[in-house]
C-alpha positions as CSV (number, residue, x, y, z in Angstrom):
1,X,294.1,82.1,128.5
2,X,292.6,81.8,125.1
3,X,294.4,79.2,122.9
4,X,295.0,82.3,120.3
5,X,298.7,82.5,118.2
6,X,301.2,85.5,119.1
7,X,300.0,87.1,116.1
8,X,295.7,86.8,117.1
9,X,297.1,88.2,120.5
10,X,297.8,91.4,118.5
11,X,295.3,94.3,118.0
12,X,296.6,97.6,115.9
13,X,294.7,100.4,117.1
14,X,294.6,102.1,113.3
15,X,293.8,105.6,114.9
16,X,294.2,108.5,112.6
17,X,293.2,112.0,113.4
18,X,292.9,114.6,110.5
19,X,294.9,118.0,111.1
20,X,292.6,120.3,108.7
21,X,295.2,123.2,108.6
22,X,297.0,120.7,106.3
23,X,294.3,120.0,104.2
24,X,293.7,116.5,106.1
25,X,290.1,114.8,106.4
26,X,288.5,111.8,107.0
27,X,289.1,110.6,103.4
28,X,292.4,111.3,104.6
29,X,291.9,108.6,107.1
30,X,290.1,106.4,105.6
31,X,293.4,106.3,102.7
32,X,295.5,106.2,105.7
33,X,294.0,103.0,107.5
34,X,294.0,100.8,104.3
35,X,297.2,101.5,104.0
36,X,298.0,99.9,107.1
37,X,295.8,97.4,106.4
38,X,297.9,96.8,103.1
39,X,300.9,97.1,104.6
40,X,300.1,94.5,107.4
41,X,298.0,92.1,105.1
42,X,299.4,88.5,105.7
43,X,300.5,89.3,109.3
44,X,297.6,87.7,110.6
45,X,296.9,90.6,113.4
46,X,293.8,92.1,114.3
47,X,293.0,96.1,113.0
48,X,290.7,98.2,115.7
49,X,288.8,101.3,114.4
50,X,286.7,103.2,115.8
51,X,286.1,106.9,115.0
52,X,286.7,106.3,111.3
53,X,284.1,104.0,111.4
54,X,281.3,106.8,112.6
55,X,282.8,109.2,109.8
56,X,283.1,106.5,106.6
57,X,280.5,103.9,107.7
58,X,280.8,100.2,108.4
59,X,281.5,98.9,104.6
60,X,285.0,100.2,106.0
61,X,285.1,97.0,107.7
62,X,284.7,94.9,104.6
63,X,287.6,96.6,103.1
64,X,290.0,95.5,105.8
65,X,288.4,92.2,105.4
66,X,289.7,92.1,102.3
67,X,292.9,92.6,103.0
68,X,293.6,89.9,105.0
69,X,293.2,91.2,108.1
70,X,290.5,90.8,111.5
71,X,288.8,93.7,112.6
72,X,287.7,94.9,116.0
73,X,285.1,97.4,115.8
74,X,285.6,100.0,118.6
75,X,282.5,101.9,119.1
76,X,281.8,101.4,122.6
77,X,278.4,101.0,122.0
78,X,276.2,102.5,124.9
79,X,272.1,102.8,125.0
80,X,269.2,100.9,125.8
81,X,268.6,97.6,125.1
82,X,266.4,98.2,122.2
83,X,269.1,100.5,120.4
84,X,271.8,98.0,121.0
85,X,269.5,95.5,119.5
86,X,269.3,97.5,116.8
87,X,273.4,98.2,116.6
88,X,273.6,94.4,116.3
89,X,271.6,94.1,113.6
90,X,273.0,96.6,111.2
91,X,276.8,95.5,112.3
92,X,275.7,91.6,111.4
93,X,276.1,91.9,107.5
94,X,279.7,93.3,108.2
95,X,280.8,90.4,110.8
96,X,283.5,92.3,112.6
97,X,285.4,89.5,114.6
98,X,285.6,91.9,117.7
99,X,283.1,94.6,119.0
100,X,283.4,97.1,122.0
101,X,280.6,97.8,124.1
102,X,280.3,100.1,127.2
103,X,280.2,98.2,130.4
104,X,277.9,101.2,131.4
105,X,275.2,100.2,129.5
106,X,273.8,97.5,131.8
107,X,273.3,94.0,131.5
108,X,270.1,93.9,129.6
109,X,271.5,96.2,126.8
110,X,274.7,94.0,126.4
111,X,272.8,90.9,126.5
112,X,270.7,92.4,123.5
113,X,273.6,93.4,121.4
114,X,274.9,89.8,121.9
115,X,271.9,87.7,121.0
116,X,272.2,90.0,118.0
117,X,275.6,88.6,117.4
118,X,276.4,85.7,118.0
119,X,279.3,85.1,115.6
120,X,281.1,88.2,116.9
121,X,283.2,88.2,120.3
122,X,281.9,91.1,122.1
123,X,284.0,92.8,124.6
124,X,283.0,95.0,127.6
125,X,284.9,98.4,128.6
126,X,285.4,98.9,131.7
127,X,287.3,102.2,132.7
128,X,289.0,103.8,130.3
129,X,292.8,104.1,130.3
130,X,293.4,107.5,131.0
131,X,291.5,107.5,134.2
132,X,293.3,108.0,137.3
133,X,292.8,107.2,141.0
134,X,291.9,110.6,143.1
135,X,288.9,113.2,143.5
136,X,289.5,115.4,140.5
137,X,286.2,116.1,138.0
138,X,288.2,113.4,135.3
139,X,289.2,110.8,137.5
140,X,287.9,107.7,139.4
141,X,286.6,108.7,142.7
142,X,284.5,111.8,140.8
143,X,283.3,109.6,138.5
144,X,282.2,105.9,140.2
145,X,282.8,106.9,144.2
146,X,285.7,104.2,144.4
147,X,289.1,103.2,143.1
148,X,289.7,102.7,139.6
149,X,290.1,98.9,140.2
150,X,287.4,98.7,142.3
151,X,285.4,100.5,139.5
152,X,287.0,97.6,136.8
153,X,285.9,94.8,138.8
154,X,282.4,96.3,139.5
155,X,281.9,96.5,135.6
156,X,283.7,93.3,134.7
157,X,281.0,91.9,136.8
158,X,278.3,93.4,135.1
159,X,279.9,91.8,131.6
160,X,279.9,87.9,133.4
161,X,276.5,88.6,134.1
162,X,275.7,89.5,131.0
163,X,277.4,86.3,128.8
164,X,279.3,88.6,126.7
165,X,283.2,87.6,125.6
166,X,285.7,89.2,127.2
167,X,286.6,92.4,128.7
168,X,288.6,95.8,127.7
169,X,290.3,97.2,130.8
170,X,294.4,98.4,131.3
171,X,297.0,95.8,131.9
172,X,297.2,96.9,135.7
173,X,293.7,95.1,136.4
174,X,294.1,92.2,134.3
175,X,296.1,90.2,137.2
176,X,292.8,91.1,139.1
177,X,290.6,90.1,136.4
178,X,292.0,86.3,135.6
179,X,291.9,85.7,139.1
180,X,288.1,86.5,139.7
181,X,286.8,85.1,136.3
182,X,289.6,82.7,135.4
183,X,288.9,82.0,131.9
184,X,285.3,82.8,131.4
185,X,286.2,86.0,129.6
186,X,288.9,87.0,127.5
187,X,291.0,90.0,128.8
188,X,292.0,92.7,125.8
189,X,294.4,95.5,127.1
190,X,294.9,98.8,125.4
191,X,297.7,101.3,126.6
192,X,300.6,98.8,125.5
193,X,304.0,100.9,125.3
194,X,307.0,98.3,123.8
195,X,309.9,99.8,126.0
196,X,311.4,100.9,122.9
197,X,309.0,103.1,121.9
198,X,308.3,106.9,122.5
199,X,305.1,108.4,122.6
200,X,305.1,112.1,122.7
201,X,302.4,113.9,124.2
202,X,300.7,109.9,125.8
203,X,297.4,110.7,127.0
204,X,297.3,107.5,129.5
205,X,297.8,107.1,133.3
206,X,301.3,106.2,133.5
207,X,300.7,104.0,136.0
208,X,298.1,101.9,133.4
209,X,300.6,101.2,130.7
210,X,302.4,98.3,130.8
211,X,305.1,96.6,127.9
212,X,303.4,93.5,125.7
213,X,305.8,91.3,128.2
214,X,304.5,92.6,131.4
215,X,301.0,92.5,129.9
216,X,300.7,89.2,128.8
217,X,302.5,87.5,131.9
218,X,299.7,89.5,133.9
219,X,297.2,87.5,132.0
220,X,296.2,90.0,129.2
221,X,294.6,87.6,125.9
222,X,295.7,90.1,123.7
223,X,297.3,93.3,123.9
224,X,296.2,96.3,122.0
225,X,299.1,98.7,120.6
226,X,298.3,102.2,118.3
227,X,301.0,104.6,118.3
228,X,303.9,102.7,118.4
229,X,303.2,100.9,115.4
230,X,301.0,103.0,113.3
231,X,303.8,106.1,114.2
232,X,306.9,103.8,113.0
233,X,308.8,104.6,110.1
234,X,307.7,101.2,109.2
235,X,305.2,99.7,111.0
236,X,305.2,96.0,109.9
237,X,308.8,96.0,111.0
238,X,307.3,97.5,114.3
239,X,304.2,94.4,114.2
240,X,306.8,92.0,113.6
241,X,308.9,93.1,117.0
242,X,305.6,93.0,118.7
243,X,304.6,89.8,117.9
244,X,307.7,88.4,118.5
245,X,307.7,89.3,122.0
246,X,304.4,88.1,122.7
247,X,305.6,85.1,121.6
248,X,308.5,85.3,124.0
249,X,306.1,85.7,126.8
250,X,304.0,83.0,126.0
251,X,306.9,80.8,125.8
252,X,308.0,82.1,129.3
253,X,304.5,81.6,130.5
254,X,304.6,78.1,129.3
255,X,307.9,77.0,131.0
256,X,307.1,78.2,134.3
């Protein structure tokens, strides 16, 4: 795993949708995320974004800089090689720690984003979290004609053949995932429920969530938490708790 502190192993997905019948917009959000970011400055976690960066623009990235904190850009980037050429170009000036690319796009186009940018550790997604094992229009079989895992690995491979950093994929692959590519990549898992939190109305397969405890003793790098946090009454107390059983996990990982 990568030599990384409790706190590095911590992303905080700062997702904020507008409700417009209140009045709410994306300068809503935009307010809302640096207030997280204000709130968490000094924490030494990482801050993913990803539709408020499409609606405000990437200088949104330097303001979270600012404040202390990392930032993984979440756009899932997904064209041709020559657009995600171009992608890497315009993000370079902004230096986002962490980007997100689609899998999807094929090993030429991922290799292109990441000559772009070298500085930056570019992850691949793989299947997205809320996609299930079965034959219905939205789920696995429909979609790639094999399992969800099977559909992981087959993308994970693409990313190792591309050079790119690490991957993006639920906790339930990443036993799977350190065993085929041992170190090589890093593995980044959204879809992290702390078992004392409560999230109404979770869009995820149930079976794809996992606690930070579980998810880091199945190999996950880092672990990638939104509503449990960014929902909390206060949610540096709820970064705090996080980070404090990562480190718990590490430490069990350590002694065994």
């Amino acid at each position: 795993m990568k030599n990384l502190t409790p706190a590095e192993r911590l992303i905080v997905a700062a997702d904020f949708k507008p409700n417009p019948t209140k009045g709410e917009n994306r300068n809503w959000a935009r307010r809302r995320v640096l207030m997280l970011a204000d709130e968490l400055s000094g924490t030494g976690v990482c801050l993913k974004m990803n539709s408020i960066l499409r609606a405000c623009g990437y200088h949104l990235i330097k303001e979270v800089h600012d404040r202390g904190l990392r930032v993984l850009a979440d756009l899932k980037l997904y064209d041709i090689g020559e657009t995600l050429s171009t992608d890497g170009m315009l993000l370079k000036e902004f230096k986002p720690e962490l980007l997100t690319v689609a899998c999807i796009a094929g090993v030429p186009a991922m290799q292109a984003l990441k000559t772009e940018l070298p500085d930056t550790e570019v992850l691949g997604v793989t299947v997205l979290t809320n996609t299930k094992d079965g034959n219905e229009p939205s789920d696995a079989q429909a979609m790639f004609v094999c399992s969800t895992a099977d559909a992981v690995l087959r993308f994970a491979k693409l990313a190792g053949y591309a050079g790119i950093n690490g991957l993006i994929s639920s906790a339930k692959e990443a036993e799977m995932l350190r065993a085929k590519f041992g170190v090589a990549m890093t593995i980044n898992t959204p879809a992290i429920r702390p078992v004392w939190a409560v999230v109404s109305g979770d869009d995820h397969d149930p079976e794809r969530i996992m606690t930070p405890t579980k998810a880091i003793m199945a190999g996950a790098d880092r672990i990638i938490v939104g509503e449990p946090i960014v929902k909390a009454g206060k949610p540096r107390d709820a970064v705090m708790r996080t980070i404090d059983e990562i480190a718990s996990a590490i430490s069990a990982l350590s002694a065994a």
